[in-house]
N, C-alpha and C positions, 0 to 999 in steps of 0.2 A: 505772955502773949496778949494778954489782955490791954495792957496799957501801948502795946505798940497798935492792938488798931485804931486808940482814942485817939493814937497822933498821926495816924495817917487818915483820918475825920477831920481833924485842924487842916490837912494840907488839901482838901477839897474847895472847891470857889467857881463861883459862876461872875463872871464881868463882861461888859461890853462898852460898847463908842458908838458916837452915831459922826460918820462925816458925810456933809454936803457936797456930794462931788460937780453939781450948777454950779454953785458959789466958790468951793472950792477950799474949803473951811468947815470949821467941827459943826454938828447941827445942835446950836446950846437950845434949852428951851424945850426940846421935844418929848414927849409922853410917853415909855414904857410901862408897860401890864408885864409880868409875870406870872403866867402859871406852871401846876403841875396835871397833865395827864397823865390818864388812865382808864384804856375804852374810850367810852363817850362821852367820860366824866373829864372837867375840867376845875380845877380848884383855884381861885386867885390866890396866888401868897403877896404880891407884891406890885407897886404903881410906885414910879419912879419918875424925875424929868432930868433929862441931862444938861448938868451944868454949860461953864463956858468954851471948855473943851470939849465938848460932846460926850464927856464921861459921867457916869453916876458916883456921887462922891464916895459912896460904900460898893465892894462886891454885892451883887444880888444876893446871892447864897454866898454861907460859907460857916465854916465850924461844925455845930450841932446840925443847925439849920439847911447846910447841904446834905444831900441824898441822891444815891444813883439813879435813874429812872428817865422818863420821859416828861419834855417839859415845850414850853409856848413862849415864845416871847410876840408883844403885837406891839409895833413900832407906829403912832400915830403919825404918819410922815404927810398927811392932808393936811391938818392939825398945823405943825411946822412950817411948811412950804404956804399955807394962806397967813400964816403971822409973819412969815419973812417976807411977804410982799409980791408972792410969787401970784399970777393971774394962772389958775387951774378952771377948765373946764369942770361944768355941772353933771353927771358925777364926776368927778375926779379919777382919772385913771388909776392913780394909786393915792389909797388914803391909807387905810390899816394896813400896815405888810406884817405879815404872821410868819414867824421860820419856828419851826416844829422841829426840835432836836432831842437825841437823847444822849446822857451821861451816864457810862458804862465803868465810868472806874473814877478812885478819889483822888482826882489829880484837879489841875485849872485850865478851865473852858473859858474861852473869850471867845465872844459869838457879837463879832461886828457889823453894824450895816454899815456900806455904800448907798445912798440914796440921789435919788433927781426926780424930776417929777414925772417920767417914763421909765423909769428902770429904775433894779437895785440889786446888788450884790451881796452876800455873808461867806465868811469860813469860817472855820476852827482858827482863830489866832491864837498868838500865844502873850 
């Protein structure tokens, strides 16, 4: 019993994408934080930037390293949209987008944004 749950541990994994839906194309370049809450505690495990596909070249988590719980991702989408040349207002309507999820079983979570620089969407992808 034991070794079947080390392998259903390997089959856990956190990923995600960032697509530009202004432009219309992956958001390469942009800046993910990773964390893990708990309460009011927030722990970083992870800073990322997504390649040319808008993806990060690794899962976020995975193997040992994922864990069921509660977790933060904070998408620097101000960050991106003023290096892609976009003209945002002082504050920026949207700079940090934060989606707050949690991972209830060891399976794979893809947790994508839609971004523009007044809106943005995420689901559970797969």
């Amino acid at each position: 019993m034991g070794r079947g749950k080390c392998s259903m541990a390997a089959n856990g994994k956190l990923t995600t994408h960032v697509l530009d839906t202004a432009s219309g194309r992956p958001a390469a370049g942009l800046k993910i934080a990773l964390y893990r809450v708990s309460g009011n505690s927030h722990r970083k495990l992870k800073e990322v930037v997504t390649n040319a596909d808008g993806r990060c070249d690794a899962p976020l988590l995975e193997g040992k390293a994922f864990q069921t719980g509660q977790y933060e991702l904070i998408f620097f989408a101000g960050d991106y949209l003023r290096a892609a040349g976009t003209k945002l207002p002082e504050p920026a309507f949207l700079d940090q987008v934060p989606i707050r999820f949690g991972m209830a079983e060891e399976s794979h979570y893809h947790v994508p944004l839609l971004i523009s620089p007044y809106g943005y969407s995420t689901y559970r992808g797969s």
